[in-house]
N, C-alpha and C positions, 0 to 999 in steps of 0.2 A: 443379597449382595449390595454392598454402599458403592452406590454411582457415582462417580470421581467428580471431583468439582474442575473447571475446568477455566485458566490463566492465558488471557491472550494477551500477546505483548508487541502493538502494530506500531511502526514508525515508518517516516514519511520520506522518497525518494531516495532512498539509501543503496545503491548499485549493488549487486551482488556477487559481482565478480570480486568484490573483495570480500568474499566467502565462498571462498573454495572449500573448506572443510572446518566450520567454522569460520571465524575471525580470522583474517591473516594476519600472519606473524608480525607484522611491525605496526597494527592496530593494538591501543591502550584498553583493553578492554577486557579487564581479565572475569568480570560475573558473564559476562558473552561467551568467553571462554569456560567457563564453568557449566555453564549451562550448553555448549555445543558438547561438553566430554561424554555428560549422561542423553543424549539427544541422537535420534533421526536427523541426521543433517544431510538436506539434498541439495546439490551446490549448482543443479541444472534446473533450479524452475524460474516460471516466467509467470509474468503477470498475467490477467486477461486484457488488458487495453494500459498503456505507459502514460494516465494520465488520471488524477485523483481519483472524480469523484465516478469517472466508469469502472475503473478498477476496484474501489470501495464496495460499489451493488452487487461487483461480479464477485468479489471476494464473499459477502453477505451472503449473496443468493444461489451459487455454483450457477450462476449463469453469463455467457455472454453480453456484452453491451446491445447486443440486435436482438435478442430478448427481455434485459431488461427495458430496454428504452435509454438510458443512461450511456446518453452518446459522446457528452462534454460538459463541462464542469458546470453548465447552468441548465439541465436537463435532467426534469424530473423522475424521481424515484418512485413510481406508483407504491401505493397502500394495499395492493393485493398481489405483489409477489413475496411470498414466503422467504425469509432470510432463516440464520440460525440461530436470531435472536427469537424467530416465532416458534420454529421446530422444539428448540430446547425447552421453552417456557411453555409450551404444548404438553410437554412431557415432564412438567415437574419441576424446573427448572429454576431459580431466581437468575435473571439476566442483569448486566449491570454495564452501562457504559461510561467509563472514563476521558472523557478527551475528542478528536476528531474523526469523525466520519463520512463528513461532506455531503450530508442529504440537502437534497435540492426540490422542496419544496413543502407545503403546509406538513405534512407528517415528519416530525424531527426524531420520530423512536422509532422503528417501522419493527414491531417486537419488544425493544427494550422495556425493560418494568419500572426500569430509571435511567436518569442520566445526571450525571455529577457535574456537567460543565457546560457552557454553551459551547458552540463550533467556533474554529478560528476565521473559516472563510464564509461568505453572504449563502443564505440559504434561497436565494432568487432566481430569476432570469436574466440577470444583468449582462452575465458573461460568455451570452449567448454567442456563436458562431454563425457567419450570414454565406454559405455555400455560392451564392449570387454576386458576391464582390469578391471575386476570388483575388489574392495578392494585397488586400486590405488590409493595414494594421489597426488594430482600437488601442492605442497607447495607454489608456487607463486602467488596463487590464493585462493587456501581453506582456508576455515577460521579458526584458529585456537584460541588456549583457551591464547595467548597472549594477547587479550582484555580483559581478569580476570585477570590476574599476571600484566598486566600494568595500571589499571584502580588508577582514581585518576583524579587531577586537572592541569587543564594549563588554558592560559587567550585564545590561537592561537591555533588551531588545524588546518589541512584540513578540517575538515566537518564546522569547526563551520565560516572559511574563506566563505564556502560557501552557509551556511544560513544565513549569514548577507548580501552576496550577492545576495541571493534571496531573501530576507526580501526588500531591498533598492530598487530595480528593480519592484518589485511588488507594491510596498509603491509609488512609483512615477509613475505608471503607473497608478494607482487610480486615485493620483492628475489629471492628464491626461484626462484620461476619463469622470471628472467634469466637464472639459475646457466645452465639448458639440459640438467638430468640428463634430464629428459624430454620426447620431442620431442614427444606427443601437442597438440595445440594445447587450449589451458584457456577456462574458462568460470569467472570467480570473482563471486560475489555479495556483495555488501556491503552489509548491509541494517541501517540506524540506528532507535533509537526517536526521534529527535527530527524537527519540533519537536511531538509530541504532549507535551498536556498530565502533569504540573502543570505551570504557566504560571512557570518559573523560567530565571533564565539570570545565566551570568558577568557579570560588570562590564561588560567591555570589549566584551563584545556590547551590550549593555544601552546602554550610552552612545551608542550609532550612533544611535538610534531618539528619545532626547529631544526630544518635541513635535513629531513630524511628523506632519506632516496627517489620514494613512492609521490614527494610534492611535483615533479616532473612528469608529466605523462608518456605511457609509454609509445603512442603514435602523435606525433605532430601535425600541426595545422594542413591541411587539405587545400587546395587552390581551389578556389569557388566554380569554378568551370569542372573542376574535377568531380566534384560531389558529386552522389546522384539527386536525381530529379528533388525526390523529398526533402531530402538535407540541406537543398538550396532555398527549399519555401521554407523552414523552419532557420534559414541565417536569414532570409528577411524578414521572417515573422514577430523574432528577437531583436531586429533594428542591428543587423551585427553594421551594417555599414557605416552608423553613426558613431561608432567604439572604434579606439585604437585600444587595441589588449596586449598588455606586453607577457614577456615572459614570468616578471615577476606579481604581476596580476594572477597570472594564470598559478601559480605559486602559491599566492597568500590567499587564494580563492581552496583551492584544495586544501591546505593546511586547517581552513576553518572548518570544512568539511570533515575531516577527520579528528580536530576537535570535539564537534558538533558527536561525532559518533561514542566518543568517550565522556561526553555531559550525558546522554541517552542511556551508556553502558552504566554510570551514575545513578541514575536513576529507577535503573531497574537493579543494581544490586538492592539498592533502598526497600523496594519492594519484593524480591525472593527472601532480603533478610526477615520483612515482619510475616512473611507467608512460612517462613522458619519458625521464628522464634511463638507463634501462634499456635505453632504444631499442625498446619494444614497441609503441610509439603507432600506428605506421604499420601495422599491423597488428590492429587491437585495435577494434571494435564498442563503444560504448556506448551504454549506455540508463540513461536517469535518469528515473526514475517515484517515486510513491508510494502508499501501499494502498487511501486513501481520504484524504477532506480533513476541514478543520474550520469549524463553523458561527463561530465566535471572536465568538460577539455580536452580530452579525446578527440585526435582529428581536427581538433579547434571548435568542439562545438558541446554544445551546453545545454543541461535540463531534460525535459524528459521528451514524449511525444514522437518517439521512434522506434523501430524494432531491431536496431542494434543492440548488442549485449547491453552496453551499459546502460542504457535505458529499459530497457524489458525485463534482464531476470534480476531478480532478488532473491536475498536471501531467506531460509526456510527449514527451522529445526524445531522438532516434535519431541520432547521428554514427557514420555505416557507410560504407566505402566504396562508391560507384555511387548513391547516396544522395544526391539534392542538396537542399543546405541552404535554409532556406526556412518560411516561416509554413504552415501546413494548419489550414484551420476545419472541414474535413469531420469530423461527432464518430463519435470514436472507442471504441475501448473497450481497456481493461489486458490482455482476454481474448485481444486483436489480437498481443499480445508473442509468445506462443510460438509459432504460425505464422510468422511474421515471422522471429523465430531459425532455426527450421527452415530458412527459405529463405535465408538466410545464411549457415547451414553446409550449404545443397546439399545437404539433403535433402530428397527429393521430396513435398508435400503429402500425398498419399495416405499416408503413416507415421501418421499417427493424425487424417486428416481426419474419419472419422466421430464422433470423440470433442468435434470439437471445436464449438465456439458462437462462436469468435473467427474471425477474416479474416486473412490476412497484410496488413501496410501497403507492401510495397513498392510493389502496381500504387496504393493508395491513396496513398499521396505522388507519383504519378507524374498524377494525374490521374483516378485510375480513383474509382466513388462505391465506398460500402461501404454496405451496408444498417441497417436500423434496430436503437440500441445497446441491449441491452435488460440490465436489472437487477433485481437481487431484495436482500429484505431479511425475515428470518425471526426475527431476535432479540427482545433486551430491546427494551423499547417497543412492543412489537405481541403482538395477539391472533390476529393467522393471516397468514400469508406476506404480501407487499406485494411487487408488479412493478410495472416503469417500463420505457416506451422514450423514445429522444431518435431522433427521425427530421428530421432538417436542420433549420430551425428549432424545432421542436416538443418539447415534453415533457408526456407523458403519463403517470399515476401512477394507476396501480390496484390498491384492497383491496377485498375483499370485506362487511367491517366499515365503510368509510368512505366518504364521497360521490369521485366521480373526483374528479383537477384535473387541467387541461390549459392549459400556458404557451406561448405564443409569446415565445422569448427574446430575438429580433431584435428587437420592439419593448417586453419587457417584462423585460430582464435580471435585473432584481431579483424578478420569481415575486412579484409584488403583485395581478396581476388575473387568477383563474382562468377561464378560461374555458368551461370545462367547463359545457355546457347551453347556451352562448351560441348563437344562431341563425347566426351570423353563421362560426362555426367547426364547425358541424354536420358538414359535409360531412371535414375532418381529424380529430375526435374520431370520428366510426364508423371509421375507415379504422383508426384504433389500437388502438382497443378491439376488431375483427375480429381484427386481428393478434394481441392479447392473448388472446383465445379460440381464437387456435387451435395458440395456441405451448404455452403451459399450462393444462393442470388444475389447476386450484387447490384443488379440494376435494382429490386425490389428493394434491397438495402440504402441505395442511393436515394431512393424516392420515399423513403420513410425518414429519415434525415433529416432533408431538405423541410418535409413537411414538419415534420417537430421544429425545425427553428422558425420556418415562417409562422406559424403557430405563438410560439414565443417570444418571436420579436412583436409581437400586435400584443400579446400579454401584458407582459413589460411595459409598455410606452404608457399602454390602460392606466395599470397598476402605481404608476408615478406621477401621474398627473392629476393633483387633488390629494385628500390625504390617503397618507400612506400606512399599511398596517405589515409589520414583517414580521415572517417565517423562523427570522433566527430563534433558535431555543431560548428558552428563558427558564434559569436552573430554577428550580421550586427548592427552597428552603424555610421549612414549617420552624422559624426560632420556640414556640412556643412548645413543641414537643422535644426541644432538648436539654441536657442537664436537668437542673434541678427546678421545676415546677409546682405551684401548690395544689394542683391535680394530683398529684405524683406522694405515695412514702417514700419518703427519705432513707427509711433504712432499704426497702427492697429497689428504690435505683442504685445505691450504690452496689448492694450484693449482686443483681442484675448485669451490671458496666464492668464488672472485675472480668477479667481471664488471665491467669487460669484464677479459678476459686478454691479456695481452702489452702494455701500455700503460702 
């Protein structure tokens, strides 16, 4: 039997409540659309941790951030946790990466057999978190509500330089792959920074969105007294105090956002049509995820770094062969991806089942439950780890530093009325909070933390003072092995570089 080659298609902070089933109806996005008709579409999964580069390892590795170590965007990605870039290319596989994945430190492939781009953000220590100056801002680095006060149109940006870069890279790698120099079956990933903030985007995206309904949020600003605990360290983490945000900020802030997501939807028709017109489609697995989502104003607050909907779940649809298409509300989890590949390329569970914290979704789109999602968050905005689960309706959030809360989302989608202490919910708040004590230590979790950033803060300080040698990738492009070379017949590279041939 021919092992399916297999199309990831990752993009960056994209919320996923606005994929309820699919694309929602008043998103520009019709190859999204095209590709949710024949798809697995689970409209309840959540990330592993609402913040890059934990999300990324945990996506790679099916494992949590208190496993891999990958606690916050400047914390290293060890060289001996298996991802499924190692399993697949274990087993035959050509691996291939396009675009961003946020590895944090000397190993920039951790598996890959290639990679087509460098990464958009520092592969260092820089952006380390200091648990010991808690209420701290590093201005250099945090994100701030300057992506609302500047949001608007350009044709150039950085991110958008660098999704056309990984658009072109990956688009020719395709072609590539046609050729048939090798028969290994491939795995290529294509992973965009869009539509994460700054809040910018082309014209001609930008125009789709003039005045429609969804640029108003559907809960407004929150009283800072209101918020809870965390919500209040992530408005000052983002300097909201320094921002007057108006309503039309918050406006032309989303609009670009949804721009942002039809330049994406752009880009990946680009690349289903050459995986068409190639003839690999009949053959070819895809998945289209993304790392975590964004709060876009909601409540008045913004970005990711929280276990509310719009920061936690993303969207999540699988078009695999044996795979039938179809809505799934069962919530899921990103961590579920690498399993799932696994059984798609026939390889048995047990190859790295005890590493893993993720489920495969096959028996789960068939019917089968999956147990409860569970998520962590250790970064900027927090004083000591923070876990959540979502058990079928339910979402449960616990720190050690903060009161629980506990939502029932079936009647409470917008997370306005905690219930947490309610008499009435007594009975599903123990049952989670049992769960929570006995999945994790949290104090041993707090104390491993702590010690990775002190660690990394005496790294770092090392590491820049005198010269300096950096981690970021540096694409390898051999000029001398392409086109036409005097090593090379001339007749057999061109009959070689044709697909199809004889036609």
């Amino acid at each position: 039997m021919t092992r399916p080659n297999i199309l990831i298609l990752m993009v960056d902070q994209l919320n996923g409540t606005f994929f309820p089933d699919g694309p929602a109806g008043f998103l520009k996005t019709p190859n999204l659309a095209a590709l949710a008709a024949r798809s697995a579409r689970f409209a309840n999964c959540y990330t592993a941790s609402p913040l890059c580069a934990p999300a990324r390892a945990s996506f790679m590795s099916g494992c949590l951030p208190s496993r891999t170590r990958v606690y916050d965007n400047a914390a290293e990605f060890a060289s001996d946790i298996p991802t499924y870039a190692h399993h697949l290319r274990r087993a035959g596989y050509r691996v291939i990466l396009s675009g961003k994945m946020h590895f944090v430190g000397p190993d920039q492939l951790h598996g890959f057999e290639e990679r087509l781009t460098t990464d958009i953000y520092p592969a260092d220590f820089g952006w380390t978190p200091d648990y010991t100056k808690p209420g701290e801002r590093v201005d250099w680095w945090y994100h701030n509500l300057g992506s609302v006060t500047g949001a608007g149109v350009a044709e150039i940006t950085n991110q958008l330089e660098y999704d056309d870069e990984v658009a072109y890279n990956a688009g020719a790698k395709l072609y590539d792959l046609s050729r048939g120099h090798d028969d290994r079956p491939w795995c290529l990933t294509v992973s965009f920074t869009h539509p994460h903030d700054p809040y910018v985007a082309r014209r001609r995206f930008w125009d789709l969105y003039e005045n429609v309904p969804e640029l108003d949020p559907a809960v407004g600003p929150i009283a800072y007294d209101d918020l809870d605990p965390h919500s209040q360290r992530l408005w000052q983490a983002s300097d909201s105090a320094n921002f007057d945000i108006t309503p039309d900020m918050v406006r032309r802030s989303r609009q670009a956002y949804f721009a942002n997501i039809s330049y994406i939807d752009e880009k990946i028709g680009e690349l289903l049509d050459i995986l068409k017109r190639t003839r690999m489609d009949e053959n070819t697995i895809i998945v289209f995820t993304s790392d975590h989502g964004d709060m876009l104003g909601e409540r008045g607050t913004w970005f990711k770094m929280s276990f509310l909907e719009g920061a936690c779940r993303v969207p999540l649809m699988l078009a695999a062969p044996g795979l039938d298409a179809g809505l799934n509300e069962t919530p899921v989890s990103t961590l579920d991806v690498l399993p799932t590949l696994l059984e798609f390329a026939g390889l048995p569970a047990s190859v790295a089942a005890p590493w893993f914290d993720g489920e495969s979704l096959v028996p789960v789109a068939a019917g089968a439950p999956r147990g409860p999602v569970p998520m962590e968050y250790a970064a900027e905005g927090t004083i000591t780890p923070m876990v959540a689960l979502r058990e079928g309706a339910w979402k449960y959030i616990h720190c050690p530093a903060d009161p629980p809360m506990l939502f029932d989302l079936a009647s409470d989608p917008r997370e306005l009325d905690n219930k947490a202490g309610n008499p009435t919910s007594v009975e599903i708040e123990q049952r989670l909070k049992s769960q929570i004590e006995t999945r994790w230590d949290l104090d041993a979790f707090d104390a491993a933390v702590r010690e990775s950033q002190a660690r990394r803060l005496v790294v770092y300080e090392a590491l820049r003072n005198g010269a300096y040698y950096p981690w970021d990738y540096q694409p390898l492009q051999r000029a001398s092995e392409r086109y036409m070379r005097n090593h090379m017949d001339l007749n057999v590279l061109e009959e070689n570089q044709r697909f199809p041939r004889g036609e």
